[in-house]
C-alpha positions in Angstrom: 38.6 58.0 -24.4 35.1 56.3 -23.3 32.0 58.5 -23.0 31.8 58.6 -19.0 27.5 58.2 -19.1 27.9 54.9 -21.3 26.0 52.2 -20.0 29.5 50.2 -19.6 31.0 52.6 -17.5 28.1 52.6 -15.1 29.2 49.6 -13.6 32.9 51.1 -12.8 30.9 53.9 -10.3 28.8 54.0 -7.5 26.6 56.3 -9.3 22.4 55.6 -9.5 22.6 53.1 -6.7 19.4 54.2 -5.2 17.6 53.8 -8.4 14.2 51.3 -7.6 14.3 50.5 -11.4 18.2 48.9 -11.4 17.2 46.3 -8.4 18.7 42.7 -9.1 15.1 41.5 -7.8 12.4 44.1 -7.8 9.7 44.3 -5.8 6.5 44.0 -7.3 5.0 47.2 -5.2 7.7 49.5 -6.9 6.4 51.7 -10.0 7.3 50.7 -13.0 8.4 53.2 -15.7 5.9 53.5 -18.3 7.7 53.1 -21.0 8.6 49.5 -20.0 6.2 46.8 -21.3 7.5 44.1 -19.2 5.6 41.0 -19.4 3.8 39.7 -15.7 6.5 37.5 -13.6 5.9 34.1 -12.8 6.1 32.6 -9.6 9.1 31.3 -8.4 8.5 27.4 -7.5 11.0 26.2 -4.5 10.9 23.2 -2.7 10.2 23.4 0.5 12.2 22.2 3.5 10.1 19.8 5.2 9.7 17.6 1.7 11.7 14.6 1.7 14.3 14.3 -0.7 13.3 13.0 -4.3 15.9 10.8 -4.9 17.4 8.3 -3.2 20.6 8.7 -1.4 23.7 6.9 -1.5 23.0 4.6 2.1 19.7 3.7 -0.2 21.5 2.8 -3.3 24.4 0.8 -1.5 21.0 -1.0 0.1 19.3 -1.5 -3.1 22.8 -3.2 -4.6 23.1 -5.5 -1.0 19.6 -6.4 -1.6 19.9 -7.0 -5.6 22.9 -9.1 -4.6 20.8 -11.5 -2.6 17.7 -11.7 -5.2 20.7 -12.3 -7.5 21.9 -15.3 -5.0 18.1 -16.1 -4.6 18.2 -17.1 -8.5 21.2 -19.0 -8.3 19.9 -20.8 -5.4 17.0 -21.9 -7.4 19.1 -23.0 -9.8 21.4 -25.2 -8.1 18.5 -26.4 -5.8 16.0 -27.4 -8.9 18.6 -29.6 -10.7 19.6 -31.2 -7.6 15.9 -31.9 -7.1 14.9 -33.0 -10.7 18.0 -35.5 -10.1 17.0 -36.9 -7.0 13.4 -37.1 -8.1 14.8 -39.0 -11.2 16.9 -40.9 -9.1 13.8 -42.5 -6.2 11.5 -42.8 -8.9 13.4 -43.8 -12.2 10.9 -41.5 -13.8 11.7 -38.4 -15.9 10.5 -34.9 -14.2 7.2 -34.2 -16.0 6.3 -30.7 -17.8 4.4 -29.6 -14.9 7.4 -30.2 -12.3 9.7 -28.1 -15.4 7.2 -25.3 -15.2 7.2 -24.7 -12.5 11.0 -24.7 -11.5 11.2 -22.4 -14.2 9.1 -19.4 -12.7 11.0 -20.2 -9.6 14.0 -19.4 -11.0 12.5 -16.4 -12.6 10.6 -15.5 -9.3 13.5 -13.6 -7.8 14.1 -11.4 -10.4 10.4 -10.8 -11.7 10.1 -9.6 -7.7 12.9 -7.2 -7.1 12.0 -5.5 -11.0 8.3 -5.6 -9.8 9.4 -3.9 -6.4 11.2 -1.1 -7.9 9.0 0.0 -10.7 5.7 -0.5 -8.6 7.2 1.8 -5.2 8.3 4.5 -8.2 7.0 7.8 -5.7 6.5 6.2 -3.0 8.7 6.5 0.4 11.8 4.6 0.7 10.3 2.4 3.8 7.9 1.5 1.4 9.9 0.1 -1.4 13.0 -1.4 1.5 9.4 -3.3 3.2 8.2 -4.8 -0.4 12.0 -6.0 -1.1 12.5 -7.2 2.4 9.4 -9.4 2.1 10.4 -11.2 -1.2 13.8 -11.8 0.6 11.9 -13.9 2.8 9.2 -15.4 0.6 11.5 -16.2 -2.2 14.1 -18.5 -0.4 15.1 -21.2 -2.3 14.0 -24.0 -0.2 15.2 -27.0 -2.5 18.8 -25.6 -1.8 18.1 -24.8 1.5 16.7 -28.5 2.4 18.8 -30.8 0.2 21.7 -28.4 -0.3 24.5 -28.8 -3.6 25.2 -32.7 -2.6 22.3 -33.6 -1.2 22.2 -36.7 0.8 
């Protein structure tokens, strides 16, 4: 048989309920015994409820793939609409595109990309409005307009 005032069969009774010092939470106004050298509590940190939410949520994310999808189409655009530009360029002129006309086709291609990176790491913290107005202003201001105006077949 087990000793019946072992601490393991204290939790099988009801017995020292109203004890302050067995409290799942005490209070810091109850006396503590003296014998206890227990070291000062530190506060509990909770979030409060009117903070927004740190991270983002799933309408966000699904939004930051739809828009990553159309910087994505943004390059391709680009691409497609600076070699059908170099070739009608070559074509009017029977010149060769120069270095500066390469140049900077190529930062126009990278432009899209360099944006939406440069949108998400620089709105880091910041409200969600914030980052969804910087990425909503390089969808307009990055259109590839050599696409747009002279299209895959051109005329």
């Amino acid at each position: 048989m087990t000793d019946p005032t072992s601490p393991d069969d204290d939790a099988l009774r009801w017995d020292g309920d109203d004890d302050p010092t067995l409290r799942a939470t005490p209070d810091d106004d109850l006396p503590r015994p003296p014998s206890a050298a227990l070291p000062d509590r530190q506060p509990v940190v909770t979030a409060r409820e009117d903070e927004p939410p740190v991270g983002a949520g799933n309408v966000a994310l699904v939004a930051y793939g739809v828009i990553g999808g159309i910087y994505a189409l943004w390059t391709v655009g680009w691409v497609l609409g600076a070699m059908r530009l170099r070739a009608r360029i070559e074509g009017a002129t029977g010149a060769v595109a120069d270095f500066m006309f390469l140049g900077s086709m190529v930062l126009a291609v990278a432009a899209p990309a360099v944006w939406f990176l440069v949108a998400i790491v620089g709105t880091r913290g910041k409200r969600p409005w914030q980052r969804f107005l910087w990425l909503g202003l390089g969808v307009l201001l990055l259109v590839p307009w050599p696409f747009v105006m002279v299209g895959v077949l051109g005329q």
